[in-house]
NUVORO-779987 format. One record per residue: residue in one letter; x, y, z of N, C-alpha, C, O, CB in turn. Coordinates in steps of 0.1 Angstrom, whole numbers, plus 2048, in hexadecimal, padded with zeros to 3 digits. Each point is the difference from the previous one (the first is absolute). Glycine has a CB too. Layout:
BEGIN
AXYZXYZXYZXYZXYZ...
//
This chain:
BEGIN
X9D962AC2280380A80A8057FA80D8088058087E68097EEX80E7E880A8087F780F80980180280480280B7F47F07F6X81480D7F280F7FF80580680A7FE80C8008027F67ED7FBX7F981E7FE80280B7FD80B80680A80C8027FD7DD7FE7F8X80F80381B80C80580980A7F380380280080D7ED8157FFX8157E67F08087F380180E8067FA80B7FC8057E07F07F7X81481B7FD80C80B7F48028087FE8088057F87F77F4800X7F680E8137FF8107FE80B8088018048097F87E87F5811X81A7FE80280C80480880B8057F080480A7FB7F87E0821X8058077E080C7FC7F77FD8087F280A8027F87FB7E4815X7EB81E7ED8068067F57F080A8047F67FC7FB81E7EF7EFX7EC81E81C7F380A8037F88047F57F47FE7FF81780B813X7FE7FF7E47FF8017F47F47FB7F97F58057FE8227FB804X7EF7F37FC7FE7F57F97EE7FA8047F67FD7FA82B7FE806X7E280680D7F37FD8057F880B7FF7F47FE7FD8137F3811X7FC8187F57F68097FB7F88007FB7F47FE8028178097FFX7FD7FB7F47F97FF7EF7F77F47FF7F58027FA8208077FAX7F07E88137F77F87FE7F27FF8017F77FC7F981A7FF809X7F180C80F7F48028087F48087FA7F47FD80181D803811X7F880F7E57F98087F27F87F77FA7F380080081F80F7FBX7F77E77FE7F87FB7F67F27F98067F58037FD8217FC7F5X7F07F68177F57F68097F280B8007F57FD7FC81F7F3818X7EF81B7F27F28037FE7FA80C7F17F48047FF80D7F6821X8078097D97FC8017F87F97F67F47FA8037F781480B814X7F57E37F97FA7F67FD7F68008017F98027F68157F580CX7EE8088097F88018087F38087FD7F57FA7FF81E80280EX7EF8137F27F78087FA7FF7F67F27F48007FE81281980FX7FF7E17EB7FF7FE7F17F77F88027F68037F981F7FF7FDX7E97F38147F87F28007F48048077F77F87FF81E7F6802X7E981E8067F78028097F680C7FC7FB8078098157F0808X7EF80A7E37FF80C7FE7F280A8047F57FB7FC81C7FB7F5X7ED8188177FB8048077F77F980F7F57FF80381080E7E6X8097EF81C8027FC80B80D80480880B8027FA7E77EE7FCX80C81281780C8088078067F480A7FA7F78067FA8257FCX8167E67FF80A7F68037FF8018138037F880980F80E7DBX7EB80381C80180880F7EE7FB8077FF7FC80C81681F7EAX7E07E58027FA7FB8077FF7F58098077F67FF7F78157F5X7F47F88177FF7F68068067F37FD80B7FD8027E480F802X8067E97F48027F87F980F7FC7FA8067F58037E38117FCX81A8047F980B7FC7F980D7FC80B8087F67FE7EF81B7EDX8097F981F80D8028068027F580580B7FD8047F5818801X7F67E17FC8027F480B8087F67F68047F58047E580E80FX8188017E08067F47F980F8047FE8097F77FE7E18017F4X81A8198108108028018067FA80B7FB80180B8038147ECX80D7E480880C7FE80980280D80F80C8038048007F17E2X7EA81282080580880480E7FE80C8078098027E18007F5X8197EF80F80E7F880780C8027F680B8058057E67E6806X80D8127E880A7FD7FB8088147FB80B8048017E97DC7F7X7FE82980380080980180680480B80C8037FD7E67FC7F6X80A80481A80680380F80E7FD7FC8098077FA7E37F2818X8147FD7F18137F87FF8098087F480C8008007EB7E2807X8028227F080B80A7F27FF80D8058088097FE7F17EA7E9X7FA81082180281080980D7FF80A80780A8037DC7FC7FEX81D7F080480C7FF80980D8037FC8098078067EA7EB803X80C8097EE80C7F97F880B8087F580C8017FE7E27EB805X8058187F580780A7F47F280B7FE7F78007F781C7E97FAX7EF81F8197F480B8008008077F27F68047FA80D802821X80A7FB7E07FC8077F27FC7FC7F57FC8077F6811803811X7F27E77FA8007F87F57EC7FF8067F77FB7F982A7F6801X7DE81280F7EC7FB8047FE80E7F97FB7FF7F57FD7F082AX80A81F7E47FD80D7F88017FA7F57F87F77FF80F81D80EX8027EC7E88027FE7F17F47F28007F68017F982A809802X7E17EC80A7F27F97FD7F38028047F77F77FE8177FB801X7EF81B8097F27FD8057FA8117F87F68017FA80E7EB824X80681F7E57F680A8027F88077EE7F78087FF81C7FE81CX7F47F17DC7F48067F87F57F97FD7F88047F88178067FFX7EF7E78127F87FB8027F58088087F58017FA81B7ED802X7F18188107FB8078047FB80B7FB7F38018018177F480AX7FD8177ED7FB80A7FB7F27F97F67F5805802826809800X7E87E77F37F57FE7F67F67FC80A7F48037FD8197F77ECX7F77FC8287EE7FC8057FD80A8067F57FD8058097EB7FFX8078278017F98078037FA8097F67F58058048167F780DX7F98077E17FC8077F87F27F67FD7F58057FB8258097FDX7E67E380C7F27F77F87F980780F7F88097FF80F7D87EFX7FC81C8207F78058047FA80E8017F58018058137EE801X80181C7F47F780D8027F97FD7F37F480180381B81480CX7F17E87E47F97FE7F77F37FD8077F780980081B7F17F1X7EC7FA8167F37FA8067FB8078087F37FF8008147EF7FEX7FF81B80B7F980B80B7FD7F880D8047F58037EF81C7EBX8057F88188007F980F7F57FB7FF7FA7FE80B811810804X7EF7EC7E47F57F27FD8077F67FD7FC7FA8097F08107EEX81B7F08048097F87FF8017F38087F97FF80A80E8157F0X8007E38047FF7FA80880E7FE80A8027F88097E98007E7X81D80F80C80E80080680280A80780A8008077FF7F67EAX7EF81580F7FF80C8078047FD8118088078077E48037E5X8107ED8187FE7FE80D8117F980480780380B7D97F87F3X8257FC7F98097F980580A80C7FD80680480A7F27E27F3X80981F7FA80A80A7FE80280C80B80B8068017EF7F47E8X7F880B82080080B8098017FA80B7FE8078097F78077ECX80D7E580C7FC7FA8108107FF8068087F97F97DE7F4802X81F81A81180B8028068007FD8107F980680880B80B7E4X8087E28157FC7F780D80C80780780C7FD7FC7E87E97FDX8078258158098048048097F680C80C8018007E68147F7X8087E38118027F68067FA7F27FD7F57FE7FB80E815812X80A7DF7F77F67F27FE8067FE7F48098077FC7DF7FB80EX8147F47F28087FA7ED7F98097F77F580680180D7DD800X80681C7F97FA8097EF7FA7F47F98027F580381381F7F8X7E47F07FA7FB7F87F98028047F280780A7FE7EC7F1814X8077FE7E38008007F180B8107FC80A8028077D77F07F8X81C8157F78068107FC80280480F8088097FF7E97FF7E9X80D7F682480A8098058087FD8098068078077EF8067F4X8097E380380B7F980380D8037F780B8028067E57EE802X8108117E68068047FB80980E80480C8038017E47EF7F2X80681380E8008107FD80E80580E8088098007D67FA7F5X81D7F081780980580C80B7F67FC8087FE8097E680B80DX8147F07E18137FB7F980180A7F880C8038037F77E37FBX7FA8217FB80280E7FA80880F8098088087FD7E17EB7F6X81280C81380280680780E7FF80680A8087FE7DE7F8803X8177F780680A7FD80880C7FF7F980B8018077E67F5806X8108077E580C7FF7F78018107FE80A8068027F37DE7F1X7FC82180A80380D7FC80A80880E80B8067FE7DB7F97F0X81380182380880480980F7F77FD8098088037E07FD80FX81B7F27EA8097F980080A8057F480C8008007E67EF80BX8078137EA80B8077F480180F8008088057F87F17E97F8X7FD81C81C80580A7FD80880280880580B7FF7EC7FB7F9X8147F381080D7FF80D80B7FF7F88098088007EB7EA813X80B8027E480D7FE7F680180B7F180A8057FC7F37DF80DX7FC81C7F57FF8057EE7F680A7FE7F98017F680B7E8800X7FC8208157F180B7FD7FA8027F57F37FF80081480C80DX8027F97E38018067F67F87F27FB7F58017FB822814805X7ED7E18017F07F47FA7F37FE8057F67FD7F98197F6803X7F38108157F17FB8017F880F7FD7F48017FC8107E981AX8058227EC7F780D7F98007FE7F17F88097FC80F807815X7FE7EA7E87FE7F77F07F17F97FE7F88017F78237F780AX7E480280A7F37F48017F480E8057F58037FB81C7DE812X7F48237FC7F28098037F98067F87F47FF7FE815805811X8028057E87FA80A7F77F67F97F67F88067F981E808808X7EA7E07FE7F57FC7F87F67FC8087F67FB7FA8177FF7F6X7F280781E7F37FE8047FE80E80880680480A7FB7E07F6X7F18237F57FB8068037F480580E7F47FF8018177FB7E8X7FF80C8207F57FD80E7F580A8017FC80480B8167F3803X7E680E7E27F48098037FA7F17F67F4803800811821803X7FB7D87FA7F97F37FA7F67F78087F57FD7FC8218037F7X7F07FA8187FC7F880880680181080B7FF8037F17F37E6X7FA80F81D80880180C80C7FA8058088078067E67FC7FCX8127ED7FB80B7FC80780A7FF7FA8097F98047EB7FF807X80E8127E680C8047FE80280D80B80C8028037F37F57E3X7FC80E81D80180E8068067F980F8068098077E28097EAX8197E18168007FB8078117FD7FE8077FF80A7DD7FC7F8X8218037F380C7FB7F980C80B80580B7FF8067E77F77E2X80381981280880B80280480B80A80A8088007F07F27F0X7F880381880480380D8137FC8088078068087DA7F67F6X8217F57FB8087FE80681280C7FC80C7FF8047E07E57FEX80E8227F780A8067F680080F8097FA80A7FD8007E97E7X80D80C82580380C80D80680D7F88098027F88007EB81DX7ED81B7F080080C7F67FE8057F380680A7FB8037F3811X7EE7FC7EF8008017F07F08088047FE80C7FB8117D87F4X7EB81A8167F280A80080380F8037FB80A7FB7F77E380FX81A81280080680E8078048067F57FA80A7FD80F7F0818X7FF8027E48098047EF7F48077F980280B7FB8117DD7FFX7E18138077F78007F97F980B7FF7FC8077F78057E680DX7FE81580E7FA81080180980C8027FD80B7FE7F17EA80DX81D8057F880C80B8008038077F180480B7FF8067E7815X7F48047E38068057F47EF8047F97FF8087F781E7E6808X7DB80F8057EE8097FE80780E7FF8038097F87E77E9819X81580D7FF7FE8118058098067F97FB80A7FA8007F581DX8157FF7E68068087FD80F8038068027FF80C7E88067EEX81F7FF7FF80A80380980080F80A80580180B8077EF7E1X7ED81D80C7FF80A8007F780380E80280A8068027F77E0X7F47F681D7F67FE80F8037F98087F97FB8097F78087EEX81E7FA8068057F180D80680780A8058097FA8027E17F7X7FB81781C80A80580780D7F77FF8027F57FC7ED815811X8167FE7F68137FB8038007F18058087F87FB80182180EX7EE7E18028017F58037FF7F47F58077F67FD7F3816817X7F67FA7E47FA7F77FB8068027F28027F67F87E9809818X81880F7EB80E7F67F380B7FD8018057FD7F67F580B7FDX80E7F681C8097F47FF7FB7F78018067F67FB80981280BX7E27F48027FB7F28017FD7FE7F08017F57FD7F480B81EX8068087DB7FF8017F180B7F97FA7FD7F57FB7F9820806X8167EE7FE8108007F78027F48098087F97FA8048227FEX7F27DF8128057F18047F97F87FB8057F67FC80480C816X7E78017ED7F57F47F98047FD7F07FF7F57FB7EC815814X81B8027EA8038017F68067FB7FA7FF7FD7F47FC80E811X8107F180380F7F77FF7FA7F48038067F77FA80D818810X7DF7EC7FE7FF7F17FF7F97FB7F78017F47FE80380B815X7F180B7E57FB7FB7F880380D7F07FA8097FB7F37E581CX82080C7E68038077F57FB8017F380480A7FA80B7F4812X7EA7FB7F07FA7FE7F27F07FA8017FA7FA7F68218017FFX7DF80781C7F37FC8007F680B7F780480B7FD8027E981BX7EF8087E67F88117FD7F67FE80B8007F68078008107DCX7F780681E7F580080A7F07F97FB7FB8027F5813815815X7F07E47FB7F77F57FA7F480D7FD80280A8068057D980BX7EB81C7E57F780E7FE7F97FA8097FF7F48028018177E6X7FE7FB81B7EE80580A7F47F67FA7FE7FF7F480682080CX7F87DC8067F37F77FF7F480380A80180780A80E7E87EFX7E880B8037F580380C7FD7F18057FB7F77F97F78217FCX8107E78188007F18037FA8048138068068088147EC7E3X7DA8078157F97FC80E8017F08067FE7F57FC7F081C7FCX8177F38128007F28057F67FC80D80080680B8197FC7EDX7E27F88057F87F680D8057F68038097FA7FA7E5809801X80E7F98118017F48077F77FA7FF7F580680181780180CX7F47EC7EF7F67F67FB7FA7F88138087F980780A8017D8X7E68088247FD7F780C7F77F87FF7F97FF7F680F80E816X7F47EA8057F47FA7FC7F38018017FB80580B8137F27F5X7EC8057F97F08058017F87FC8107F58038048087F87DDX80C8008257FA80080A80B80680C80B7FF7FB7E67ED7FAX81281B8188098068038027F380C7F77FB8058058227F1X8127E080F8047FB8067FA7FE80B8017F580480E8117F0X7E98038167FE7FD80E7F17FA7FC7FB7F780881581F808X7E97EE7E67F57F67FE8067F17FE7FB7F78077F681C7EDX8187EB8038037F37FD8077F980A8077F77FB7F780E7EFX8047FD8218047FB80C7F27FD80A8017F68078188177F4X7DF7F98067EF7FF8057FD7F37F87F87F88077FF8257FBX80C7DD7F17F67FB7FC7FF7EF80080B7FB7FF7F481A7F4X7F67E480F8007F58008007F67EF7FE8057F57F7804824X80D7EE7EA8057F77F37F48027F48028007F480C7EB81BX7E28187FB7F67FE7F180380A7FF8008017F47ED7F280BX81A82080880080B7F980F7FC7F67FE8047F47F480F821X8147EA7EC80F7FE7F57F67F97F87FC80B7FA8207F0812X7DC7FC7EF7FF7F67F57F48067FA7FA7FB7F680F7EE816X7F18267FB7F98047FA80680E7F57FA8047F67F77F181EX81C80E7F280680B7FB8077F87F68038067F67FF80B81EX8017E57ED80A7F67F57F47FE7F58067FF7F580C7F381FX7E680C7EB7F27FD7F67FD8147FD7FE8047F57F27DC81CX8118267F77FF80F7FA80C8017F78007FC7F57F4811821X8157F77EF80C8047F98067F87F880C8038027F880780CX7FC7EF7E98007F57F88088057F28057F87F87E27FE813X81B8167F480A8057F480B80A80880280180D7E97FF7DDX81D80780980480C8057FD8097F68088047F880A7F4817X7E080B7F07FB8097FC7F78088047FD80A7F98097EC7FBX7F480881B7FC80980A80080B8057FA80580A8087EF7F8X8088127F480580D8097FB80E7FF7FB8037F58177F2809X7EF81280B7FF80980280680F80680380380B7F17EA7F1X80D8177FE80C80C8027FD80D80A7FB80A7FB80B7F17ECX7FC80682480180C80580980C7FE8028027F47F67F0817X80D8177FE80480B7FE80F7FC7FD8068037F67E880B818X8187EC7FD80D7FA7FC8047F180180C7FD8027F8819804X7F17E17FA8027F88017F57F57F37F78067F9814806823X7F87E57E27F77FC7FB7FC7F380C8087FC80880180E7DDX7E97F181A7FC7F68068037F37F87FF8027F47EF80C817X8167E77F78057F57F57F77F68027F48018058248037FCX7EC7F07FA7F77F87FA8077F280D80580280B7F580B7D1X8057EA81C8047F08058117FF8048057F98097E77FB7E3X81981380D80E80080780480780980B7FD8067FA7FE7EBX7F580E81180380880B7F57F980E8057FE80B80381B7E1X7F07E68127F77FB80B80B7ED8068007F880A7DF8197E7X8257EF8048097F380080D80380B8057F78067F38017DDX80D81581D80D8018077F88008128067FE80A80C8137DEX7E17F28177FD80280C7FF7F88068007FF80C7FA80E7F0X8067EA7F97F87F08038107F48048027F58047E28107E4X8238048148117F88037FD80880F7FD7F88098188067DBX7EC80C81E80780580B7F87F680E8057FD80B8028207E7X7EA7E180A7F97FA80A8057F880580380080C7EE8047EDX8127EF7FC8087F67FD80C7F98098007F58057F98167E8X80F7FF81280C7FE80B7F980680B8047FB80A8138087E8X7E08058107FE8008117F67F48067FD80080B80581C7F5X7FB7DC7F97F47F58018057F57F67F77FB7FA7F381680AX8227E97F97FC7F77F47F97F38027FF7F97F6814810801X7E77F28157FB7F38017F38047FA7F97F87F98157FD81CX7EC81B7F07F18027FE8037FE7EE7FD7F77F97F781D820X8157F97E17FA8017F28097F47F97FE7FF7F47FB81D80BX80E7DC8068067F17F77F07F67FF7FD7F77F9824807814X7D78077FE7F37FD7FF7F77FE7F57FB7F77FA809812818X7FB80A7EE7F88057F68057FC7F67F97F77FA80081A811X80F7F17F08077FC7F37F67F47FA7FE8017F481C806815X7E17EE7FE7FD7F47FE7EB8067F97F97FB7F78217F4821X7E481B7F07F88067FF7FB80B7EF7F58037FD8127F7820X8078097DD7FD80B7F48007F77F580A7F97FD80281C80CX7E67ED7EE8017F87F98098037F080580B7FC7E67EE815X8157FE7E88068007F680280B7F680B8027F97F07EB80CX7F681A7FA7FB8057F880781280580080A7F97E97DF801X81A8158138098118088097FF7F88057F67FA7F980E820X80680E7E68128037F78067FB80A7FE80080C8038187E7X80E7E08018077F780B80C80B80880A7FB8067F37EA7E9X80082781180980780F7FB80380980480A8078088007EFX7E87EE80F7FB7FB80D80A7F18058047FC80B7DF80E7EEX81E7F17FE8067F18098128047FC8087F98067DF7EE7F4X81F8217FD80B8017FE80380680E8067FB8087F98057DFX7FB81081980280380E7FF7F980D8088038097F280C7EBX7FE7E980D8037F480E80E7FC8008088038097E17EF7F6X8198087F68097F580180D80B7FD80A7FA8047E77ED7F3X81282780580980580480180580E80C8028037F58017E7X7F780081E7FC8028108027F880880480280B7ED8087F0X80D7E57FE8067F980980F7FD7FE8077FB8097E37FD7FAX81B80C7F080D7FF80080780A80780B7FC8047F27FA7E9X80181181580380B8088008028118068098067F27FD7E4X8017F081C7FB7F880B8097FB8028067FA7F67E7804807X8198018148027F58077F97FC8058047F680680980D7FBX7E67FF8017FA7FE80D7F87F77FB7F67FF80880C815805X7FD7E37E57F67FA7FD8027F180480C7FD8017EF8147EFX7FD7E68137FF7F38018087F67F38018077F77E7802818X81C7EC7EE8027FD7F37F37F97FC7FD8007F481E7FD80EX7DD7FE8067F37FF7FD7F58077F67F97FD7F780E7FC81DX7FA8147F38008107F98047FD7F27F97FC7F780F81581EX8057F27EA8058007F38017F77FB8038037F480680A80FX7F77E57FE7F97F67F57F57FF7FB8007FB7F480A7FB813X7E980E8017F38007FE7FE8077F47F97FC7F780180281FX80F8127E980080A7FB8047FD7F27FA8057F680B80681FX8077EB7EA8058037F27F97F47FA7FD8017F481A80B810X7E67E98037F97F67FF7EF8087F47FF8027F480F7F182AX7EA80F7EE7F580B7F88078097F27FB8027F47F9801828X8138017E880580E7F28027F37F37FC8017F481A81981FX7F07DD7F08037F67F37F57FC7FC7FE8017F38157F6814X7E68058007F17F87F77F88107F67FA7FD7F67FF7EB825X8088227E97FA8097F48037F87F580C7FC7FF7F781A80BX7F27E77EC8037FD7F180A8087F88067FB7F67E37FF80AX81A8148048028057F58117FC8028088017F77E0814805X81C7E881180F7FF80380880F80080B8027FB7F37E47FAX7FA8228108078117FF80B80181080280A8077E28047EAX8207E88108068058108107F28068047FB80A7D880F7FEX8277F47E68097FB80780C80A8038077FE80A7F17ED7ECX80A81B80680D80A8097FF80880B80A8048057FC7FF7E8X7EE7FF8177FD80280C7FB7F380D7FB80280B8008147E6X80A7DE8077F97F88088167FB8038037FA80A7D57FD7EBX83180C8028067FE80080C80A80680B7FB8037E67F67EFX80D81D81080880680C7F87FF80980780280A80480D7EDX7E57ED80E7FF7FB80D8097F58038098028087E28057F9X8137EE7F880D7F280580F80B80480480080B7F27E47DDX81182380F80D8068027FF80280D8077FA8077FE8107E4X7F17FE81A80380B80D7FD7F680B80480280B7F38177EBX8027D98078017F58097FF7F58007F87F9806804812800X8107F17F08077F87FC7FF7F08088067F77FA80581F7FEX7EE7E88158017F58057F27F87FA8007F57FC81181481AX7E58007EB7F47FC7FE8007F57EF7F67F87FE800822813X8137E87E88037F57F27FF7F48047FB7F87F98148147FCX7F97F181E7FE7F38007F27F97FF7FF7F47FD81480F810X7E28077F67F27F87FC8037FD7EE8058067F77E680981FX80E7E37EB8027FC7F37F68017F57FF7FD7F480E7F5818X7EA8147FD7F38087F680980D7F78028017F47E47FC823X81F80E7F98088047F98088057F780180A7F97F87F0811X80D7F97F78107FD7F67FE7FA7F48097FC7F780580081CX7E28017EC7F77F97F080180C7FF80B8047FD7E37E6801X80681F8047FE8107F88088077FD7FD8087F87F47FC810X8217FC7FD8098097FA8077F47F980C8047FD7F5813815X7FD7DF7EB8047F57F67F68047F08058007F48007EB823X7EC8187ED7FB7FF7F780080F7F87F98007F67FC7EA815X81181F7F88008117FE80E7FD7F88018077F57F1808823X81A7E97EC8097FE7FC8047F87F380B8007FB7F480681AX7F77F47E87FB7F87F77F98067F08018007F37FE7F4826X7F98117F37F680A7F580980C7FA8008057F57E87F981BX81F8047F780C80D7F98077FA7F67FD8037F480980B820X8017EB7F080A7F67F27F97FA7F98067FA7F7809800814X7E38047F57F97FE7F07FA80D7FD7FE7FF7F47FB7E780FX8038278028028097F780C8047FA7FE8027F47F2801817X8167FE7F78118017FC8057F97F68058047F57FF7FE820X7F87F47EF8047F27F27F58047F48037FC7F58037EB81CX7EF8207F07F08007F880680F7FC7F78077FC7EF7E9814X8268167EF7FE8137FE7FC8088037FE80180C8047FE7EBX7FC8088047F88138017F57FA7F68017F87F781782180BX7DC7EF8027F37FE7FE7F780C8017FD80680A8097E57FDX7F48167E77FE8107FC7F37FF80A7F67F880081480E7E1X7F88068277F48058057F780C7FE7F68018068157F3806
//
């Protein structure tokens, strides 16, 4: 996949298809495992991906989107117990994106780009991702100006439209000539938040975080209100970013404080908060990635490694520039070792 956008340009086509196959491989060697998860995503090229969105937008559609359709069809299989449920619904409106929706926003963005050029394909690509399925297809289609209008216009009828609204009818018509109207589903949506509400978690002192971090310890906590659900460890985790950048010397602190045995999107979240930070010390953020490396289990090199991106000087420590030596290392002997049935 590395050199992939290297040629995109010169045969799109061609790459396409490749891109098809790469992860249809993929599913072969992995089997019931999603390519898009957490975990997984951090072993795709996504750089090299970006750079073929740039490059040959039609050739990233022909290689990515029926990839997509089969890991959303594995995640509604699984439901909202699952364990992908979360990464799949989690949508970063501001700040870096991360894992799937990091994806999901190069998706996107190729699609605004080919319906400028080639409408009649990226409305090709849509019609297979179904946006009563999963939300953030529905997120896909939104971007598709006027297709909901078409939708209710051509409900009601022509016989009950006024004059305005069936010529606004017969022009929708003309843009989406051979769409159908998607059927009726019954679909509720909540907003997932966190079990603790924001103006508390700004009140609280470090033993209250390390006590809520020892409470919330899964994301299976939840609890559902009228329109909303209460969440588990990741969501109490975004709160725990936002603290982050307004304080990173206190929680680059704490960090040193959560022990091993917490879900690791308590210390992921720091260290994306301090990436996100100017205002941190490099002291701060060595201590930080420093601590995140020694976990046994080693769950935090790619987050220990867009912190270095976003501040890039701090490598000159040579503590440092060992830990993104030894992450770099450790990747190219998985790589060299294969795919590994899990």
């Amino acid at each position: 996949m590395v050199l992939l956008h290297t040629w995109g340009e010169k045969s799109p086509e061609r790459c396409g298809r490749i891109l098809h196959s790469l992860f249809e491989a993929w599913f072969a060697l992995n089997p019931r495992r999603n390519p898009f998860e957490r975990d997984e995503l951090k072993e795709i090229d996504t750089y090299s991906l970006a750079e073929l969105a740039k490059k040959a937008p039609k050739a990233f559609l022909q290689g990515t989107t029926d990839s997509i359709v089969r890991s959303i069809d594995m995640v509604f299989a699984e439901g909202n117990t699952g364990g992908n449920w979360y990464s799949f619904n989690y949508r970063t409106y501001t700040g870096h994106r991360f894992g799937f929706d990091e994806f999901l926003g190069m998706y996107r963005s190729v699609l605004r780009k080919v319906v400028q050029e080639t409408p009649e394909i990226a409305i090709n690509y849509l019609d297979k991702l179904d946006p009563h399925k999963h939300q953030c297809l529905m997120h896909l289609h939104l971007n598709r100006s006027g297709y909901e209008q078409w939708c209710i216009l051509e409900t009601i009828g022509e016989e009950l439209l006024s004059s305005i609204a069936l010529s606004r009818l017969h022009q929708l018509r003309r843009k989406f000539p051979k769409t159908k109207i998607a059927k009726p589903n019954h679909m509720e949506v909540y907003s997932v938040r966190s079990p603790i509400k924001r103006a508390q978690c700004g009140r609280m002192k470090d033993h209250h975080w390390l006590s809520a971090i020892e409470r919330y310890d899964s994301d299976e906590d939840s609890r559902y209100g009228h329109d909303c659900i209460d969440g588990g460890a990741r969501q109490l985790a975004t709160e725990l970013q936002e603290a982050t950048q307004k304080d990173p010397a206190r929680f680059s602190d704490l960090s040193l404080k959560i022990p091993d045995t917490a879900h690791h999107s308590y210390i992921e979240h720091i260290l994306w908060g301090l990436a996100e930070t100017e205002a941190s010390s490099d002291e701060s953020l060595a201590q930080a990635a420093e601590s995140a490396h020694q976990h046994p289990e080693k769950p935090f090199g790619s987050d220990i490694a867009r912190l270095v991106e976003k501040h890039p000087h701090i490598a000159g420590d040579f503590e440092i520039l060992e830990i993104l030596i030894w992450y770099a290392t450790a990747a190219l002997k998985i790589r060299k070792a294969g795919p590994v049935e899990k």
